[in-house]
C-alpha positions in Angstrom: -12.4 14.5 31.6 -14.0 13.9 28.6 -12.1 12.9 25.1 -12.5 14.7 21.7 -14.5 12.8 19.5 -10.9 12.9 17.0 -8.8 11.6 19.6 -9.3 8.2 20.7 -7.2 5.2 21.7 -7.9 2.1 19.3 -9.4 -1.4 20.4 -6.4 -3.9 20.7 -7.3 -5.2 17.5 -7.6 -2.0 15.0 -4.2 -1.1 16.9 -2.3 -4.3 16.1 -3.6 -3.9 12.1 -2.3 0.0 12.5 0.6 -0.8 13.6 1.2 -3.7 11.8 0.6 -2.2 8.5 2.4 0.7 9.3 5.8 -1.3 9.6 5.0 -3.0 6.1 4.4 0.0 4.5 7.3 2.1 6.2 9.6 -0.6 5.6 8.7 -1.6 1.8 8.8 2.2 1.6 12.1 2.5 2.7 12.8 -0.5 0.4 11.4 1.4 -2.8 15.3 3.9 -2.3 17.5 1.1 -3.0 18.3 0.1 -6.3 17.3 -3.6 -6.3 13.7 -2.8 -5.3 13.6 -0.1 -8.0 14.8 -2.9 -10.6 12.3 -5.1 -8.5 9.2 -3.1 -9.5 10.0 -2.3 -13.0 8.5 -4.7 -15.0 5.3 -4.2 -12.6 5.0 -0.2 -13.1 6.2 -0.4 -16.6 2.9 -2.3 -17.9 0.7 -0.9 -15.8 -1.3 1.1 -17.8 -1.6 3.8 -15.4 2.0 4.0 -14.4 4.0 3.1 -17.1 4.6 6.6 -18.6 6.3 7.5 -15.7 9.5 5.7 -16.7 9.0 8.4 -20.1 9.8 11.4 -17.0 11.7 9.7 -14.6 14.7 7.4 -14.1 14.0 4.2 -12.9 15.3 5.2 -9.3 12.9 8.5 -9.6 9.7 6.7 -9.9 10.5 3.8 -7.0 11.5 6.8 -4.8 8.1 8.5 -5.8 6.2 5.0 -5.0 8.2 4.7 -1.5 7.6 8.6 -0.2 3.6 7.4 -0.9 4.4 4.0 1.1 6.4 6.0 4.2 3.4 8.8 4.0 0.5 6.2 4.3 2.4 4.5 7.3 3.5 7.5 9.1 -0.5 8.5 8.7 -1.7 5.2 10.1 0.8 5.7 12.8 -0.5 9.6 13.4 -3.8 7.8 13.6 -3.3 6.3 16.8 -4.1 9.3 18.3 -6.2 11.5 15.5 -8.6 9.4 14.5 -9.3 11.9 11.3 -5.6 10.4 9.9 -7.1 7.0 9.4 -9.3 8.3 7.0 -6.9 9.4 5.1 -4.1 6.7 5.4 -7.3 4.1 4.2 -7.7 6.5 0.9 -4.0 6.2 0.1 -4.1 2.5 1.1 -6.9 1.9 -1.0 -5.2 3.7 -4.1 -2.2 1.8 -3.1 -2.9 -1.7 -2.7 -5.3 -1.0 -5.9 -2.8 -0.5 -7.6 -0.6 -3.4 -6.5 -3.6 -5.9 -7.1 -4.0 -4.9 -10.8 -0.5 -5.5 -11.5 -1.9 -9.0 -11.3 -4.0 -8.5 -14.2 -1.6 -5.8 -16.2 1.6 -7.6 -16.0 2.5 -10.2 -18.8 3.6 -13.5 -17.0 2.4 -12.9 -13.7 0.3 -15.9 -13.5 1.5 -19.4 -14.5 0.0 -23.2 -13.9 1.1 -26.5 -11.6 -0.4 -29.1 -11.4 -3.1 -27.8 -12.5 -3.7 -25.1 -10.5 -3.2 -20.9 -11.5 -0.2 -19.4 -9.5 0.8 -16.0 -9.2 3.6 -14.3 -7.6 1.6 -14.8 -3.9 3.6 -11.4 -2.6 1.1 -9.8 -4.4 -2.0 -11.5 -3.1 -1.5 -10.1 0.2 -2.2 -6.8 -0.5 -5.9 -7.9 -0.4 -6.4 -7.6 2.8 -4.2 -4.5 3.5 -6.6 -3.6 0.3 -9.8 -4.1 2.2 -8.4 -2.9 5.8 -7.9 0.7 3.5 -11.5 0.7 2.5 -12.7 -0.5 6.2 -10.6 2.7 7.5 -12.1 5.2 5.0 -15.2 3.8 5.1 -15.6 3.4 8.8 -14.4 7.4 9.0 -17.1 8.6 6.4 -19.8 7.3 8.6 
């Protein structure tokens, strides 16, 4: 019998990056309803140029909830994509907005980077979100083909 060209089973490797970026983003997502991570992400969101307003419409809480449903959504979509192949294209468009996002909080957020010994240091929780970054734009861009 012969598979759908949307349904496939993953390579060992694309499976082990699905799944685990789905348990980061599903768990930092669940993260994003609890009031220390919504204190946590303030000062990020609030000088982001793109995001601070939101704190103008929304309570602290609001906007961390908002950030998490977009967190659990993206995972549950890589997860989906296991089987339908056509999720992954989407779960790589939110990741890429996503992880964008989180990398220019690098640049938008005042005292983010510091020096020792020397050497420019940032907060390296951040910096990880460059691969998950480019593992977006390899799932939307592999699905556009």
């Amino acid at each position: 019998m012969e598979k759908s060209s949307n349904i496939k089973t993953p390579s060992i490797g694309l499976l082990i990056m699905v799944l685990g970026t789905a348990v980061v983003l599903l768990w930092i997502g669940a993260f994003k309803f609890t009031l220390t991570e919504a204190k946590g992400i303030k000062s990020l969101v609030e000088n982001h140029p793109l995001m601070g307003w939101s704190y103008e419409i929304w309570s602290i809480r609001t906007v961390s909830n908002i950030i998490g449903i977009i967190e659990i959504i993206t995972g549950l979509m890589l997860l989906i994509g296991i089987k339908i192949k056509n999720s992954l294209k989407w779960a790589g468009l939110l990741m890429i907005l996503t992880f964008g996002f989180t990398i220019s909080f690098l640049f938008t957020t005042p005292g983010v980077w510091k020096t020792v010994d020397g050497v420019p240091v940032t907060d390296f929780f951040i910096l990880k979100d460059l691969v998950f970054l480019g593992f977006g734009v390899a799932l939307w861009k592999d699905s556009i083909k």
